[in-house]
C-alpha positions, 0 to 999 in steps of 0.5 A, spaced: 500 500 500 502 507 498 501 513 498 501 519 495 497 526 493 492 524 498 491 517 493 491 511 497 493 505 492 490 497 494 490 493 488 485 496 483 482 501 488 484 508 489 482 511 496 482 519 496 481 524 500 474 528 500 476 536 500 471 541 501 470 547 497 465 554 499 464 551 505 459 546 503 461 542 497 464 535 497 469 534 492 474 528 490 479 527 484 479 522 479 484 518 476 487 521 469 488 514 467 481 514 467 479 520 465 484 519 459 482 512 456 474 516 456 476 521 451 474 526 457 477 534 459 475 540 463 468 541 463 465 534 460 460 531 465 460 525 468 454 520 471 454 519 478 449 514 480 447 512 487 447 504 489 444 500 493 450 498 497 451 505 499 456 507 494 458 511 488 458 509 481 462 515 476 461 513 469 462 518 463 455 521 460 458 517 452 460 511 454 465 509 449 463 501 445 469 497 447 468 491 443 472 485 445 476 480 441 478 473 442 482 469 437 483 461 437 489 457 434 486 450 432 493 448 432 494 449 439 487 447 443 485 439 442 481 437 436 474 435 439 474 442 443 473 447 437 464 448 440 465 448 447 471 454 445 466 456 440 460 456 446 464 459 452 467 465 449 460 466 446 457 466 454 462 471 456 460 476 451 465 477 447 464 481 440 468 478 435 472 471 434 477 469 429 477 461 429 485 461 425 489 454 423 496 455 418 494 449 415 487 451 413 481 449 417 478 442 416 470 441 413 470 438 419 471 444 423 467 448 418 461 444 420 462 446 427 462 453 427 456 452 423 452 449 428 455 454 433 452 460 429 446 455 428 445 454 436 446 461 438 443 467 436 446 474 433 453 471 430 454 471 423 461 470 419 464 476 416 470 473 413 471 466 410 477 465 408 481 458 407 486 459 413 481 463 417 475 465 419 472 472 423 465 470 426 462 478 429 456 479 434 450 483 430 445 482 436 446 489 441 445 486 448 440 492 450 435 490 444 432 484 448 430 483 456 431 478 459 424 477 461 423 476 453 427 469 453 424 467 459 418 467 456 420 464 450 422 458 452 416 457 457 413 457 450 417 452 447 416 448 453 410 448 454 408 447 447 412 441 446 409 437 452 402 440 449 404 436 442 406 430 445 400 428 449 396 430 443 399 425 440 397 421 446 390 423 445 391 419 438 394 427 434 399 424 428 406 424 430 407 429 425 406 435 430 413 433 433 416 433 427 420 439 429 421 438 436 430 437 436 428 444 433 425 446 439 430 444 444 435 447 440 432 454 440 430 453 447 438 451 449 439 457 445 435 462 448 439 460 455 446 461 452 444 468 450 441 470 457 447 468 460 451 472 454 447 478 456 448 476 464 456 477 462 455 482 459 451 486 464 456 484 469 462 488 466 457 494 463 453 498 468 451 501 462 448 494 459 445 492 466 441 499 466 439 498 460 437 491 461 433 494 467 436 489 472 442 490 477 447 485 478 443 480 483 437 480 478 441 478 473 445 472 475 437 470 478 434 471 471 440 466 469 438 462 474 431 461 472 434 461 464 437 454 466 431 451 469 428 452 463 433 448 460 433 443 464 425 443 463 426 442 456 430 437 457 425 433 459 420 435 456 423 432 450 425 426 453 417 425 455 414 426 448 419 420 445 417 416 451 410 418 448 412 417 440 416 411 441 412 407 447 405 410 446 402 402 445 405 400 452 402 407 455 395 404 458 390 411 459 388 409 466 394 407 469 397 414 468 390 417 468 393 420 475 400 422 473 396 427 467 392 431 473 399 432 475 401 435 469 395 440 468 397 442 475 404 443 473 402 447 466 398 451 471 403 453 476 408 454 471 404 460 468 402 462 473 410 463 476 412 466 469 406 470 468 409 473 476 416 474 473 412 481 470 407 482 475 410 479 482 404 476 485 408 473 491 402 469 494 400 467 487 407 464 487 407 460 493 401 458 493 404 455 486 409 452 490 405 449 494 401 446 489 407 442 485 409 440 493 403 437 493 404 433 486 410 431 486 409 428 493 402 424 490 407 422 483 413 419 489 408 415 491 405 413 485 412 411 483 414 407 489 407 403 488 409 401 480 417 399 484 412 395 488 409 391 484 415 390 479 413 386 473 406 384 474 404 388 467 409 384 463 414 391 463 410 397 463 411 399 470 417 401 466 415 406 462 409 408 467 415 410 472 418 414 467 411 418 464 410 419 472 418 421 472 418 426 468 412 430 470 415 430 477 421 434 474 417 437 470 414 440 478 421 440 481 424 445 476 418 449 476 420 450 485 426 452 483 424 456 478 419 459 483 424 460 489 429 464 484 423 469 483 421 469 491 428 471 492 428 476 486 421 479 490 425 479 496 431 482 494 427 488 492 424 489 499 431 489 503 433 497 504 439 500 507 439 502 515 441 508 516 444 509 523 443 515 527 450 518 530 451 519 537 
């Protein structure tokens, strides 16, 4: 620690003195690094916004785009790594990627990048070259909330498991004829909500925009995975239902599909509360899915009871069941993320009185 000017130095924070000027104004010095890298001089205004914590944040009234670069060499990662490459420095927000190999990217790297552009939204490749490829984002962060996706997906979701037990119900096969379509722009949806998380976590400029501070943005990620996971599920419960449906008796799992209008009707709910934030209206969702997900354990320990007595449907009984339950279990998370949102909008700071 140093000190010099009045600047006390502690890693990347600057502590400086408070002087006082016409005996009622409180100023303080900024950091010519700072005021340099900002293009700012003598008379330019800056922003100053008070934070829940209790501090100061400054920021210059034009905040500069600073537009950030990530470059892969093929030759120096492992060959299968290229997608997860691709997908990671995609979350962390970055705004240009040049995907390099001296000696000439492969068919097969080609594809890949071809099913990340494919898998995320906003990418587009600006330079295709033999040796080289630049992939750019076209997407501005701001232009679409987060509560947007959320929606999105919900949709996706609950659209997929609609199709299936409408093909239960004896519609043709055909309406889940896109649904690895579906997925993907479920999965996609969430990559890009994580994207815009990151990048509201190093821009406040983002995070106002967005309408969110910092904690209600992890909170939104939160909510994007549990959307994801239902998504999975609900995928793996219209193939048990397209590659099962024989075995499927109607008054065995007559049950279990109460319980799923129960958990489409507590979902809406809790989604629909992401805008209107009816708290009561989401425990009393919550407590629905409890009551399901406690009725569906017994219904499943009673089909492990009986064992193979329905020559090997108790299986795809068990799964059906499975499967809804989830379905109930990431719809609490889901509805414990928003509790926790509401609540952390009602914490104020406490402000003590000198004695």
């Amino acid at each position: 620690m140093g000190e010099a000017g009045g600047t006390v130095t502690e890693a990347n924070v600057e502590y400086r003195k408070l002087q006082v000027t016409g005996g009622s104004t409180f100023i303080v010095s900024l950091p010519k690094r700072w005021i340099r890298d900002h293009g700012l001089k003598q008379s330019d205004v800056v922003g100053v916004e008070y934070m829940t914590s209790g501090e100061l944040q400054i920021a210059p009234n034009e905040t500069r785009s600073l537009k950030r670069r990530a470059t892969i060499d093929l030759e120096k990662m492992p060959e299968a790594a290229l997608y997860d490459f691709l997908i990671g420095i995609y979350v962390c927000g970055c705004d240009s990627i040049m995907v390099k190999s001296k000696a000439g990217l492969k068919t097969k790297q080609r594809r890949t990048i071809r099913n990340f552009l494919r898998d995320t939204r906003g990418m587009e490749v600006s330079v295709d070259e033999e040796k080289q490829m630049e992939i750019i984002s076209l997407l501005n962060p701001n232009e679409l909330p987060l509560q947007v996706s959320l929606n999105r997906m919900y949709l996706l979701v609950i659209s997929v498991v609609q199709d299936a037990l409408d093909v239960l119900d004896g519609e043709d096969d055909e309406v889940l004829s896109d649904l690895e379509d579906r997925e993907r722009q479920i999965d996609a949806r969430r990559l890009l909500v994580d994207r815009q998380v990151a990048m509201a976590l190093q821009s406040p400029s983002i995070e106002r925009t967005l309408g969110v501070d910092r904690f209600q943005a992890m909170e939104h990620a939160s909510m994007a995975r549990a959307l994801e996971r239902m998504g999975d599920h609900a995928r793996s419960f219209a193939n048990i239902i397209l590659n099962r449906e024989a075995l499927l008796k109607p008054s065995v799992i007559a049950d279990p599909r109460t319980h799923l209008d129960v958990w489409m009707a507590s979902l809406r709910t809790i989604i629909r509360n992401t805008y209107s934030k009816d708290i009561n209206a989401i425990i009393n969702a919550k407590q629905d899915l409890q009551k399901a997900i406690t009725s569906l354990e017994a219904f499943e320990e009673e089909l492990v009871t009986r064992g193979g007595e329905d020559g090997g449907s108790s299986v795809i009984h068990f799964r059906f069941s499975e499967k809804i339950r989830r379905f109930c279990a990431y719809t609490i998370d889901l509805s414990e993320t928003l509790i926790n949102m509401i609540m952390a909008s009602k914490i104020k700071p406490i402000e003590e009185v000198s004695k």
